[in-house]
TORKEDO-940696 format. One record per residue: x, y, z of N, C-alpha, C in turn. Coordinates in steps of 0.05 Angstrom, whole numbers, plus 32768, in hexadecimal, padded with zeros to 4 digits. Each point is the difference from the previous one (the first is absolute). Layout:
<atoms>
XYZXYZXYZ/...
</atoms>
This chain:
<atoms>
7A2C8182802E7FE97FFF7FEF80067FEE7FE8/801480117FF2800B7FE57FEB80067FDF8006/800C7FFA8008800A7FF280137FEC7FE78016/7FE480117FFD7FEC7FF180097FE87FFB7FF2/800080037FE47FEE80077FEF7FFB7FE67FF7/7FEA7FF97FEC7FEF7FEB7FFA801A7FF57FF4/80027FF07FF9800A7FF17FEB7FFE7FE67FEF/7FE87FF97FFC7FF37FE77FF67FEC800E7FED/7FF97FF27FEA7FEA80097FEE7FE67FF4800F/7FEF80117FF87FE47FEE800B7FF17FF47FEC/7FFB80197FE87FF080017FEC80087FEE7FE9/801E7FF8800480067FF67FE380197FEF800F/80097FE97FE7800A7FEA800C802280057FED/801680048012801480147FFA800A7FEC7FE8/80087FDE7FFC80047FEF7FF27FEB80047FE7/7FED800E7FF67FEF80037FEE800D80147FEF/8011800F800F8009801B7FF280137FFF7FF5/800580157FE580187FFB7FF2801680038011/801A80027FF680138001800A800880227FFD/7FF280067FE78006801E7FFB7FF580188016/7FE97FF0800B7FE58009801180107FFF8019/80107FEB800680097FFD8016801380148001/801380077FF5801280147FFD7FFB80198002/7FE780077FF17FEF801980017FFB800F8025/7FFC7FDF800D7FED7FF88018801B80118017/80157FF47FF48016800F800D800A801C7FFE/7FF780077FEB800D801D7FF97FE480108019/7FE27FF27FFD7FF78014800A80087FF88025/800B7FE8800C80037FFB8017801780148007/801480007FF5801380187FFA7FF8801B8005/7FFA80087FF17FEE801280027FEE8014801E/7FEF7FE780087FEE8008801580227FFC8015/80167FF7800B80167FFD80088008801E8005/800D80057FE08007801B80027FF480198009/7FE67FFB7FFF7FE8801B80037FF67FFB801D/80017FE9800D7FEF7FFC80127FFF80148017/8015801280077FF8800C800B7FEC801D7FFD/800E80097FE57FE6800E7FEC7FE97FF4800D/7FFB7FF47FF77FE67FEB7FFE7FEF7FFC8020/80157FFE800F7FF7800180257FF780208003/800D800F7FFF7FF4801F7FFB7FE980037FF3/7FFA7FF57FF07FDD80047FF07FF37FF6800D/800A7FF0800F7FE97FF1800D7FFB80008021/80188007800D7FFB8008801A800780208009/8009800F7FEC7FFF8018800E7FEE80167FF8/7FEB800E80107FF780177FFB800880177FED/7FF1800F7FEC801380137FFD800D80168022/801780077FED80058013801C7FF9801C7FF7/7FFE800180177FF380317FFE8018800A7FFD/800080107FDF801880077FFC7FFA801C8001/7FED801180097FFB801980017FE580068018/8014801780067FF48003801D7FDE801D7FF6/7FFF8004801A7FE580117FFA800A80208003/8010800380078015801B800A802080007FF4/800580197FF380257FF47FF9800C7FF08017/7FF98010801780187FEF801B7FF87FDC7FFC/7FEB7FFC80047FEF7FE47FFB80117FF57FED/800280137FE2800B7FEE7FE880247FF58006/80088017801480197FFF7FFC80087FEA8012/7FF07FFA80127FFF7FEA801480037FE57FEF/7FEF80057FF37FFD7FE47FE680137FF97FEF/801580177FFE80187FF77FE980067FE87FFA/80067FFA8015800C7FDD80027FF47FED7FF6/7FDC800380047FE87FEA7FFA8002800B7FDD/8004801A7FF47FEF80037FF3801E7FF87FEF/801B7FFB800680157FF97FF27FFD7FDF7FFA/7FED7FEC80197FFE7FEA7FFF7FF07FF87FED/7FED801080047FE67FF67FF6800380067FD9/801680127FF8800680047FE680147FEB7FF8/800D7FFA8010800B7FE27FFB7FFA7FEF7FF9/7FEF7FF6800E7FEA7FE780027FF080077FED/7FF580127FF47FED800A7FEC80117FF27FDF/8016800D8003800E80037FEB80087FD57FF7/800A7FF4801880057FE280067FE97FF57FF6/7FE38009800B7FEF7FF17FF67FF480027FDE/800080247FFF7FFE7FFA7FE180117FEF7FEB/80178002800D80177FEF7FF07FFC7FE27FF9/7FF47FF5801280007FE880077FD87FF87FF2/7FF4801080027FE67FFA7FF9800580057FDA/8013800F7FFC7FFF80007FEA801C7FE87FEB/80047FFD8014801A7FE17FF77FE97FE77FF9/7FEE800080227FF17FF17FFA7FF07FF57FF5/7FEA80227FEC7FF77FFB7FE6800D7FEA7FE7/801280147FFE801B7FF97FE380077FE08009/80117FF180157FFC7FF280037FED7FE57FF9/7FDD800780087FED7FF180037FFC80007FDE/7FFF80177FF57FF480087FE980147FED7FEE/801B7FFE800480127FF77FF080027FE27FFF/7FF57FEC801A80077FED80057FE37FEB7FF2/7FE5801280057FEA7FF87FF07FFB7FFF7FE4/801580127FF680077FF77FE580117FF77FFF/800D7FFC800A80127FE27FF97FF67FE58002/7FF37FFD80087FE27FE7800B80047FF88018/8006801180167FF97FF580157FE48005800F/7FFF7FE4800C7FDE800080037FEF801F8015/7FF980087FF67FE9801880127FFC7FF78014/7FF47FE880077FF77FF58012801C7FFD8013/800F80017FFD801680048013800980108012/7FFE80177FFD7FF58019800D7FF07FFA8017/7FE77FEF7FFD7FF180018017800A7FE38011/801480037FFF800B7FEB80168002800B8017/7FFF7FFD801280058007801E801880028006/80127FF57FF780247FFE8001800B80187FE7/7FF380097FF58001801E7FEC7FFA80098000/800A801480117FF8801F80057FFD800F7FE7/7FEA801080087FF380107FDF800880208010/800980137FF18006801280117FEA800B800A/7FF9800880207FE4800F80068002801F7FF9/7FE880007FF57FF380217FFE7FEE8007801B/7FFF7FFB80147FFC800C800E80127FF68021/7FF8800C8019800C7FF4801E7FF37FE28007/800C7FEE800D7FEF7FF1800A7FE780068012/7FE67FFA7FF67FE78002800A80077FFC8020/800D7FF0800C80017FFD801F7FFF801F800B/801680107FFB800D801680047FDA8011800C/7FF37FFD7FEB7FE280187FF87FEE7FF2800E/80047FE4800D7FE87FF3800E800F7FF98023/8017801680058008800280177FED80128012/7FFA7FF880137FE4801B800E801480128003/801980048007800D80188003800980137FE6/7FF97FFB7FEC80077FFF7FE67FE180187FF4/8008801780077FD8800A80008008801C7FE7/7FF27FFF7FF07FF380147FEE80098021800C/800880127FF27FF9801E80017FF580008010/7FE47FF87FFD7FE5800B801280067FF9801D/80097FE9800480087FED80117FF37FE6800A/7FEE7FFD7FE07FF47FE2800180117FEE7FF9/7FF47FE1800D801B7FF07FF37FED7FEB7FEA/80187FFE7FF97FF47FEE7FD97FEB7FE97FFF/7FF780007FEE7FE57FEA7FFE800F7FF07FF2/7FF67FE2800080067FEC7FEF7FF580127FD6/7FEE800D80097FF980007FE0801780197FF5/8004800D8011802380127FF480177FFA7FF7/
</atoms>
């Protein structure tokens, strides 16, 4: 994922930018590096069912519900680096508009939309998702 990721600016022309900006540019490339797999988890895995409907059910789940507190705990960690990070580097003057580069990952608050517009992918009820959900 890392490794295959954008890496060209689209929006902005990289020789325009300070040198300080460029440096900045690295701490956050860094960054999405270290986390990326954090970061693959937000975005391609489901939560998992960490509690069953019956004790026997729950106890079945130990394992999911030990993963899934893992991954809970990784992502807050990392969503909240990511704040402090972003927050720290825009006052320093690096440009906002940088962020919405395609080659800079912004951390997601939610799964990838693909996941919810899978037909096998269906609702409680057992409807499956509308584009307007």
């Amino acid at each position: 994922m890392f490794q295959g990721r954008i890496k060209v600016l689209y929006f902005h022309v990289r020789e325009d930018l300070d040198e300080s900006v460029l440096d900045q540019l690295d701490e956050v490339v860094e960054f999405m590096k270290k986390w990326a797999q954090e970061i693959w988890e937000i975005l391609h895995w489901i939560t998992i069912k960490p509690m069953g409907k019956t004790t026997a059910e729950t106890k079945a789940l130990a394992e999911s519900k030990k993963l899934n507190d893992s991954r809970a705990k990784r992502r807050d960690k990392v969503a909240q680096k990511f704040q402090k990070l972003k927050k720290r580097l825009i006052s320093e003057g690096f440009p906002e508009t940088l962020f919405e580069e395609p080659g800079i990952w912004q951390y997601p608050n939610q799964i990838c939309h693909l996941f919810l517009m899978d037909p096998g992918t269906k609702k409680e009820n057992g409807d499956s998702y509308s584009w307007i959900e």
